[in-house]
C-alpha positions in Angstrom: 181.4 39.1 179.9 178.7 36.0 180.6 175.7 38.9 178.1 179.0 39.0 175.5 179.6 35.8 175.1 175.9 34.9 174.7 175.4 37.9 172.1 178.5 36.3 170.7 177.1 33.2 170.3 173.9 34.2 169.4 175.2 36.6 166.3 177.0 33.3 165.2 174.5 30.9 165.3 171.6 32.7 163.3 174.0 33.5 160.9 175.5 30.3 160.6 171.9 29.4 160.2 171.7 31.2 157.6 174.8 30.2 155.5 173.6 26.8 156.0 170.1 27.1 154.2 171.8 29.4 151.9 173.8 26.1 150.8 171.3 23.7 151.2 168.9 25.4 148.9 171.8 25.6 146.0 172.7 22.0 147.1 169.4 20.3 146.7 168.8 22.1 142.8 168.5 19.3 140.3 170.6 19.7 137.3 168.1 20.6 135.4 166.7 23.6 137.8 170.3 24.7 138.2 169.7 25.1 134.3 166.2 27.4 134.5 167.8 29.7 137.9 171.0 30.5 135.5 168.5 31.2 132.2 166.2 33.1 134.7 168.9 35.4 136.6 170.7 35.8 133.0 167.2 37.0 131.5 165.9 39.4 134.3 165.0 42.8 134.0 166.9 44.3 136.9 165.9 47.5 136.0 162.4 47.2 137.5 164.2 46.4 140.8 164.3 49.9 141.2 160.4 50.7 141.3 160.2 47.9 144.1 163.0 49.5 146.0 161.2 53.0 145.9 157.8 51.5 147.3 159.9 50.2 150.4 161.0 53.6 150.7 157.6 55.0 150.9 156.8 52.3 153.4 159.6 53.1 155.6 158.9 57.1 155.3 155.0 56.4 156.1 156.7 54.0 159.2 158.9 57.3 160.5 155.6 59.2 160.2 153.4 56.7 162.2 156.2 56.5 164.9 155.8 60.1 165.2 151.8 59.9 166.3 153.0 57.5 169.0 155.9 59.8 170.1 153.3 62.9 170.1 151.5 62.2 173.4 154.6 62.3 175.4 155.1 65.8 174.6 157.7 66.1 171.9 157.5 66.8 168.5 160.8 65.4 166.7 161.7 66.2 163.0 160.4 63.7 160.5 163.9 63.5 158.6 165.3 62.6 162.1 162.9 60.5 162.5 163.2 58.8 159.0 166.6 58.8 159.3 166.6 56.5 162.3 163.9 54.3 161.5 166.1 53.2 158.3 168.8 53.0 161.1 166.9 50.6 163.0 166.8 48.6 159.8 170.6 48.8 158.8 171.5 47.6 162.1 169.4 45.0 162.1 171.3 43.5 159.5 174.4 43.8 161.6 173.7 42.4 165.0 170.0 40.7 165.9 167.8 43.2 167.4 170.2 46.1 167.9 168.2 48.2 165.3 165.5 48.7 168.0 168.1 50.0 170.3 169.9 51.9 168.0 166.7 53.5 166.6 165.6 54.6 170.0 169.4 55.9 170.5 169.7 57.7 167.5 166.6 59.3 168.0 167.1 60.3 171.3 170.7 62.0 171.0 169.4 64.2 168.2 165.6 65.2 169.5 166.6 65.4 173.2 163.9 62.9 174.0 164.8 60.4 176.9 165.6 57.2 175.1 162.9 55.1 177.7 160.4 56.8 176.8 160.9 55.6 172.8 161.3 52.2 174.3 157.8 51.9 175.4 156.2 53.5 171.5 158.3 50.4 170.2 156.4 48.1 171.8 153.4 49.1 170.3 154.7 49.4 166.9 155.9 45.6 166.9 152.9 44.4 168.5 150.8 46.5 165.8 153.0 45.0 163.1 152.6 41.5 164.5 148.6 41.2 164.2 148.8 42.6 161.2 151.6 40.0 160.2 149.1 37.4 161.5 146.2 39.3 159.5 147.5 38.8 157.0 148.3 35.1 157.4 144.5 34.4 157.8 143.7 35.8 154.5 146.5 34.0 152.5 145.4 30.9 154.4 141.5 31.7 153.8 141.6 32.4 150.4 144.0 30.0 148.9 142.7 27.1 151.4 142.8 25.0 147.9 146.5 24.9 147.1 147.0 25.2 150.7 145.2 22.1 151.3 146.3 20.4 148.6 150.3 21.2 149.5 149.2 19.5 153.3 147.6 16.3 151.7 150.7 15.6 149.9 152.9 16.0 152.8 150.7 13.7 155.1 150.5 11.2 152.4 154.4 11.2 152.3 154.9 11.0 156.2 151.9 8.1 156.6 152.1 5.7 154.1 154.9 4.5 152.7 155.9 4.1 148.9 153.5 1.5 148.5 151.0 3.5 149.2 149.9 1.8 152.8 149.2 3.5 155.7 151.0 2.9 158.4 149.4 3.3 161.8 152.8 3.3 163.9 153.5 6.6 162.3 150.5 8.3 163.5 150.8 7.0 166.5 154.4 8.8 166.8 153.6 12.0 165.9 150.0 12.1 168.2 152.8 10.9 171.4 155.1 13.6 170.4 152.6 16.0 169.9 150.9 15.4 173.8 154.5 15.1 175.3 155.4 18.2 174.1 152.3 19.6 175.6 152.8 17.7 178.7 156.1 19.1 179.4 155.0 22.7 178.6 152.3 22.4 181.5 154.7 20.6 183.4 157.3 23.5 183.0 155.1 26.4 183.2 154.5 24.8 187.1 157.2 24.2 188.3 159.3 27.5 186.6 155.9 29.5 187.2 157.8 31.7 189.9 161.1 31.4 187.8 162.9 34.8 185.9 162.2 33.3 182.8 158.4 33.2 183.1 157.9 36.3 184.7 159.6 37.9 181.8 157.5 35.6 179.8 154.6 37.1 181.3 155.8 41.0 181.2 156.1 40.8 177.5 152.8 39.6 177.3 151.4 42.3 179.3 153.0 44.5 177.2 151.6 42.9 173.8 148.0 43.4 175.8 149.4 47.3 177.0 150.1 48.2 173.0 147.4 47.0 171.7 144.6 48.7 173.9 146.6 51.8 173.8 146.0 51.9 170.4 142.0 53.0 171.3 143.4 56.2 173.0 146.1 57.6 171.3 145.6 60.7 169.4 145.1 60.4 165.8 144.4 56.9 165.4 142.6 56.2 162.4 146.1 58.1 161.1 147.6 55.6 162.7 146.0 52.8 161.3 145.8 54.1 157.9 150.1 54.3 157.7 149.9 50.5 159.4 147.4 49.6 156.1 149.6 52.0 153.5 153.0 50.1 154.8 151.7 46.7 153.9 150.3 47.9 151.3 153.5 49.1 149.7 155.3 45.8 151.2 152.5 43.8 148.9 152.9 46.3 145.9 156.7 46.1 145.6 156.8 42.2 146.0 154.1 42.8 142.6 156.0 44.7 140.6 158.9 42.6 141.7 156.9 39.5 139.7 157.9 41.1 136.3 161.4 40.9 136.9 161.4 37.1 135.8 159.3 35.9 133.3 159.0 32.7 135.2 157.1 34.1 137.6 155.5 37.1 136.2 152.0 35.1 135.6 151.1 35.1 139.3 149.0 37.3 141.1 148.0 39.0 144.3 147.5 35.5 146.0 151.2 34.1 145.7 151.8 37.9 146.8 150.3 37.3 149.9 151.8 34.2 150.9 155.3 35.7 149.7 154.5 38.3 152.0 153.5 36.5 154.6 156.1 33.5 155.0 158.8 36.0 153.5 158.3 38.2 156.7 158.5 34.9 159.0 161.4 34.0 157.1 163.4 37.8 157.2 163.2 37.4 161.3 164.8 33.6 161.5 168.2 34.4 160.3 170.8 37.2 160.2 168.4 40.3 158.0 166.6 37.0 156.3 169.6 35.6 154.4 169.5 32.4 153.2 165.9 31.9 155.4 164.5 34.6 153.1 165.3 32.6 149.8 165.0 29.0 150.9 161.4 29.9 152.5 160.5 31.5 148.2 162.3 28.7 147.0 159.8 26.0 148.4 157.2 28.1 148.3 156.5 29.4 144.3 156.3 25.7 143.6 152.6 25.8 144.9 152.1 28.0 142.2 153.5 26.2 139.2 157.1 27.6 139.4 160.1 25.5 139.3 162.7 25.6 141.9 165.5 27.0 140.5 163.5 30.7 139.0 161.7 30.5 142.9 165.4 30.7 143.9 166.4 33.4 141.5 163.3 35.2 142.5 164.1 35.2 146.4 167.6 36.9 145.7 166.0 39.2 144.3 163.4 40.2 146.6 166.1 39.9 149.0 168.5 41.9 147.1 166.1 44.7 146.4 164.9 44.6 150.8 168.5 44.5 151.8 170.5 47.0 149.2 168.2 49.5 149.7 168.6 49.3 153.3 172.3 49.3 152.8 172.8 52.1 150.5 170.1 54.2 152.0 171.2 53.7 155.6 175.2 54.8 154.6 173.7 58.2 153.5 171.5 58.5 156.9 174.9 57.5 159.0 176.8 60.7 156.9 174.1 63.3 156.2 172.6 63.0 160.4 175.5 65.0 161.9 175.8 67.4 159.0 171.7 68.0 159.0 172.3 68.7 163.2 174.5 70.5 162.9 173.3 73.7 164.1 172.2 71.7 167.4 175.7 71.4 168.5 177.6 75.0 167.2 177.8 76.8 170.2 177.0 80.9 170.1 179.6 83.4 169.5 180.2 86.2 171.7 179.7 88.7 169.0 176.2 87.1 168.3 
């Protein structure tokens, strides 16, 4: 009752989350931005949606197809439409409950292929960890290579928190955030010894040995450079889509691979903070595309669409999955006639 309440609450609260920032990035729009998101949205070409949408396709079908390499070496040898099937399953339920897709997935899987569902457990462990570095990879490089606007962006926000509109520094301030900063990492230490035999940590501590367990199992798995070469296509795809996603708004079809990255890379952040990213997803591009010239009101536009064109074809594609899996099975379940 006490894990359904919590789930409860949980499911509420990152949705409510999400709601929130979904308002507070409509509410904050200036009159005259609310002007340029309504001219942008009304002038979009929707039809190149559907190009995006097909790249995160391929992305999820090379995704089923490096989940199979991991499932290999336990000895089975599942269908790839079963596979793909529930991999876009993990993703549609995702946007239903937090962090049921990767129970669901492993379920879905398991009923169909007769593979104990534990087993998958453990191959999901080193897909997220996989996906993670390269999340953080990819973090380094928009960092790295745009370390100008980057910069730039942090000055400003610095100037605004130590010195006030007069343009003095105030000393007080930075004497704030430096105590804040070493209390925080005084009670971290402080926690860490006294909850150090505590539930909490040790499960802190298992995940972490499991992080460490994905990643060198990575060096012995069979067919690995296959492996890494779907974790480099899936990006890939993930960076090309968010591309040809740029000429649905004239507003923001003048940028290039760089604001791709860091759409890429804070997007991602921002699709695991709420409910399947809403209202994270396009509050994160809102204040984002302004590094890059782009006005509030089109970066908003632009983040429904990316979100849009992420989530409907998880939606639509994930409804056919639910309805075609028992008929493709089928013959799994019919039981021999006598006469046969």
């Amino acid at each position: 009752m006490r894990k359904k309440t919590a789930n409860a609450l949980q499911y509420a609260f990152f949705l409510g989350l999400g709601i929130f920032l979904l308002w507070l990035s409509a509410h904050n729009l200036s009159p005259e931005n609310r002007q340029h998101l309504t001219g942008a949205l009304h002038n979009a070409n929707y039809w190149l949606v559907i190009p995006a949408m097909i790249l995160l396709m391929i992305s999820h079908y090379s995704r089923a197809l490096r989940w199979r390499i991991l499932i290999r070496p336990l000895g089975y040898r599942p269908s790839v439409t079963n596979t793909f099937f529930a991999t876009i399953l993990g993703y549609f339920f995702n946007l239903l409950v937090p962090r049921l897709g990767e129970v669901m997935k492993c379920t879905i899987l398991a009923k169909y292929e007769k593979i104990p569902a534990d087993k998958l457990i453990g191959t999901m462990v080193t897909e997220r960890v996989c996906d993670f570095l390269c999340l953080l990879i990819i973090i380094a490089i928009t960092l790295f290579i745009q370390f100008d606007i980057i910069h730039q962006y942090a000055s400003v926000q610095f100037h605004n928190i130590l010195y006030d509109a007069h343009g003095r520094f105030k000393i007080y301030k930075m004497a704030i955030i430096i105590g804040i900063i070493a209390a925080v990492i005084a009670i971290l230490f402080w926690l860490a010894k006294i909850f150090a035999t505590s539930r909490f940590i040790q499960t802190i501590k298992k995940l972490l040995k499991g992080i460490w367990a994905g990643i060198t199992s990575i060096k012995h798995m069979e067919n690995k450079w296959l492996f890494l070469f779907h974790t480099f296509f899936i990006w890939t795809m993930y960076l090309l889509s968010i591309r040809i996603g740029l000429y649905t708004m004239e507003a923001v079809s003048h940028l290039g691979f760089k604001a791709c990255l860091a759409i890429l890379s804070f997007g991602s952040i921002a699709m695991l903070a709420t409910q399947g990213g809403i209202g994270a997803y396009q509050y994160t591009i809102q204040k984002l595309l302004p590094l890059y010239a782009v006005a509030e009101g089109p970066a908003l536009g632009f983040g429904w669409i990316l979100w849009i064109a992420q989530t409907g074809i998880i939606i639509f594609v994930g409804i056919l999955c639910l309805l075609l899996l028992p008929i493709i099975n089928r013959s799994k379940y019919e039981i021999p006639r006598a006469d046969q």
